[in-house]
C-alpha positions as CSV (number, residue, x, y, z in Angstrom):
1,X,-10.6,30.3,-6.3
2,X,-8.1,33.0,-5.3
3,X,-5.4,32.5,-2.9
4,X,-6.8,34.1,-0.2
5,X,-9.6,32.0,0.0
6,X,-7.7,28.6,0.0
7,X,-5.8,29.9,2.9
8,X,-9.1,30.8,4.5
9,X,-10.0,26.9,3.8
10,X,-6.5,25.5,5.0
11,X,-7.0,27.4,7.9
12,X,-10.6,26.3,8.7
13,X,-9.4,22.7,8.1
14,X,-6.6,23.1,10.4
15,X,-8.7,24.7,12.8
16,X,-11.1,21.6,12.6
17,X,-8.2,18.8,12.9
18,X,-7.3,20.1,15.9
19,X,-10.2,20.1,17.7
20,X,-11.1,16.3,17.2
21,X,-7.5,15.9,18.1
22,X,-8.2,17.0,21.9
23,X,-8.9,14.8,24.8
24,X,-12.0,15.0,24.2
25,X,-14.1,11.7,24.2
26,X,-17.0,10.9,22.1
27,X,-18.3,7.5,20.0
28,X,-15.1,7.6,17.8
29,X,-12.1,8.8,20.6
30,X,-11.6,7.7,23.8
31,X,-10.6,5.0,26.1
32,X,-12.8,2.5,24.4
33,X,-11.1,2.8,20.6
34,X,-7.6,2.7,22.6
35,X,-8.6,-0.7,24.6
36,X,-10.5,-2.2,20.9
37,X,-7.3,-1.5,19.2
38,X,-5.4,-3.2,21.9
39,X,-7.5,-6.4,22.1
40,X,-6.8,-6.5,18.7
41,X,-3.4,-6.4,18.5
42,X,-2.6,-10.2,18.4
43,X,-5.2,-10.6,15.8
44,X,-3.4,-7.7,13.8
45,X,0.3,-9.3,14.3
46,X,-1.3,-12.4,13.7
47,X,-3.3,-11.6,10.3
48,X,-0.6,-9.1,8.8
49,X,2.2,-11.7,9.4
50,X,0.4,-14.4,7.3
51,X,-1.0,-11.9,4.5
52,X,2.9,-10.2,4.8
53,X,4.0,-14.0,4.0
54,X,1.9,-14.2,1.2
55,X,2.6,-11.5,0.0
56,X,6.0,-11.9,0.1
57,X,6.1,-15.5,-1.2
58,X,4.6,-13.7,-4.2
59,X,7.2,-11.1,-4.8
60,X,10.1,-13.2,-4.1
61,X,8.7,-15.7,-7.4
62,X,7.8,-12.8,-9.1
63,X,11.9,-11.9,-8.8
64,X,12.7,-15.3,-9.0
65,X,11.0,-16.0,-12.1
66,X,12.6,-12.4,-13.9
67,X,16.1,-13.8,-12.7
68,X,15.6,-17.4,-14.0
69,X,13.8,-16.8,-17.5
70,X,14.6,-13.2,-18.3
71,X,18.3,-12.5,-17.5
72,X,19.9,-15.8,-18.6
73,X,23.2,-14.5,-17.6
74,X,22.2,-13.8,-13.9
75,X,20.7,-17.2,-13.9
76,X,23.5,-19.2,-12.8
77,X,24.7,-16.6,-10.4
78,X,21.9,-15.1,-9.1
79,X,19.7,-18.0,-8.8
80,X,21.5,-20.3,-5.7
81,X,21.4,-17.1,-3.7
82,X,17.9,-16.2,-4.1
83,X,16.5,-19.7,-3.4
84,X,19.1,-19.5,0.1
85,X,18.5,-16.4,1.1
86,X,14.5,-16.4,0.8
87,X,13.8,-18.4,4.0
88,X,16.0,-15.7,6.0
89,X,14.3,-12.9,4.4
90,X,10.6,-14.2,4.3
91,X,10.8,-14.5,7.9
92,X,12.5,-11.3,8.9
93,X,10.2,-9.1,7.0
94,X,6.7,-11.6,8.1
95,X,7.8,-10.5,11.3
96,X,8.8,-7.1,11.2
97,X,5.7,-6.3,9.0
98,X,3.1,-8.3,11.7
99,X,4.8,-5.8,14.5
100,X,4.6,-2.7,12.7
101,X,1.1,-3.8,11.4
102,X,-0.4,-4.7,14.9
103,X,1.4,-1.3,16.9
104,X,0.7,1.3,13.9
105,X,-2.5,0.0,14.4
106,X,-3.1,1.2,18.3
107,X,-5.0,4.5,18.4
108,X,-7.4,6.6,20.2
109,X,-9.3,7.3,17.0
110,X,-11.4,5.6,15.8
111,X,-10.8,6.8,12.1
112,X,-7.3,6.6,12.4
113,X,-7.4,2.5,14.2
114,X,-10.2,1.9,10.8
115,X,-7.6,3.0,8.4
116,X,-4.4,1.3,9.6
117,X,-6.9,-2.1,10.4
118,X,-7.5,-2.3,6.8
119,X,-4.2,-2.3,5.8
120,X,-2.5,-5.5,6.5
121,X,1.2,-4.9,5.3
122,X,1.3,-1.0,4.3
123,X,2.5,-1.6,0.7
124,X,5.9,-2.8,1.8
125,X,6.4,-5.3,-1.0
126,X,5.4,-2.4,-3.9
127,X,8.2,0.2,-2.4
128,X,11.0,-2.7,-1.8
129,X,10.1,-3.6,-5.7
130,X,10.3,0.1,-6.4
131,X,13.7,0.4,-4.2
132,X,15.3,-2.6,-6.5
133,X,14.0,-0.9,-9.4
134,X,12.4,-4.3,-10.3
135,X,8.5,-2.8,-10.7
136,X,7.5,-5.4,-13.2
137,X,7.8,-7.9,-9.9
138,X,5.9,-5.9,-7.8
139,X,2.7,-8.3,-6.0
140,X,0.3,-5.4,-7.2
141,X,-1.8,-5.6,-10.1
142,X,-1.4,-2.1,-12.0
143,X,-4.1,-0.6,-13.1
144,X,-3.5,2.2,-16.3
145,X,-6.9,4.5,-16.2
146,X,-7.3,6.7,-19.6
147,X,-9.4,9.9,-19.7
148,X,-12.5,8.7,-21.0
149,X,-12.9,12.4,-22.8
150,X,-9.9,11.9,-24.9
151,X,-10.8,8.4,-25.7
152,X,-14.3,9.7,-26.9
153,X,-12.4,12.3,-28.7
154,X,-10.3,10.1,-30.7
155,X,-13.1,8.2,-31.6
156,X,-15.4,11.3,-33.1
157,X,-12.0,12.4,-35.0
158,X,-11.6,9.2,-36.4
159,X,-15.4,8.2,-37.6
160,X,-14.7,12.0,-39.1
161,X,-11.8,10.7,-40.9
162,X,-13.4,7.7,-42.4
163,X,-16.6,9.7,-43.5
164,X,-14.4,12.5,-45.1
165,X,-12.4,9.5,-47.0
């Protein structure tokens, strides 16, 4: 694909974004997506809090736990402050997370309200373990994919080794 013609496409797709981003109203934008995503804004605050709690109940043993049993030095130190200052953060970020949950969620897209609704706390938890540098605690599970080609390749190479030994 030359370079002109990836302009050509970045331009038509452009072109096409902002045309369904005009007043227009049809099944998926409108009035009617704007008045469903407020209805279900205390549901939202409501839901994202309590998963945003969970969440973060998770992380905050996860940290706990590398403090305590990893870092044996840290764990005299580190330990009190953690277990005191985990009721002032839990609630702080439950609630900060269930508001930005519940008013990112308001749109007059359809598209836009679907993929915000489905996201209950936005991946807070992964960045703030990211920010610490603390990854290992992150609530996540992390999932390592491997080209299945070089795997295949490995495999032919070394059933060719055993047959030329």
């Amino acid at each position: 694909m030359s370079r002109e013609e990836l302009e050509v496409m970045e331009a038509s797709m452009a072109g096409a974004g902002s045309d369904s981003r005009g007043g227009k109203c049809s099944a998926k934008t409108g009035p009617h997506v704007l008045l469903l995503s407020l209805l279900c804004f205390p549901f939202v605050l409501a839901i994202s809090s309590i998963y945003s709690f969970y969440m973060g109940t998770i992380t905050w043993y996860n940290i706990f736990t590398y403090f305590t049993e990893d870092k044996k030095n840290f764990k005299v130190c580190l330990s009190p402050f953690l277990i005191l200052l985990y009721p002032l953060l839990i609630v702080f970020f439950t609630i900060a997370l269930g508001i930005y949950a519940a008013v990112s969620q308001i749109s007059w897209h359809f598209n836009e309200w679907l993929k915000e609704i489905t996201d209950w706390e936005k991946g807070f938890y992964g960045w703030l373990c990211s920010f610490i540098h603390l990854e290992e605690c992150s609530p996540y599970e992390v999932v390592v994919l491997m080209d299945i080609k070089d795997s295949a390749d490995q495999t032919k190479n070394s059933s060719r080794d055993s047959v030329l030994t």
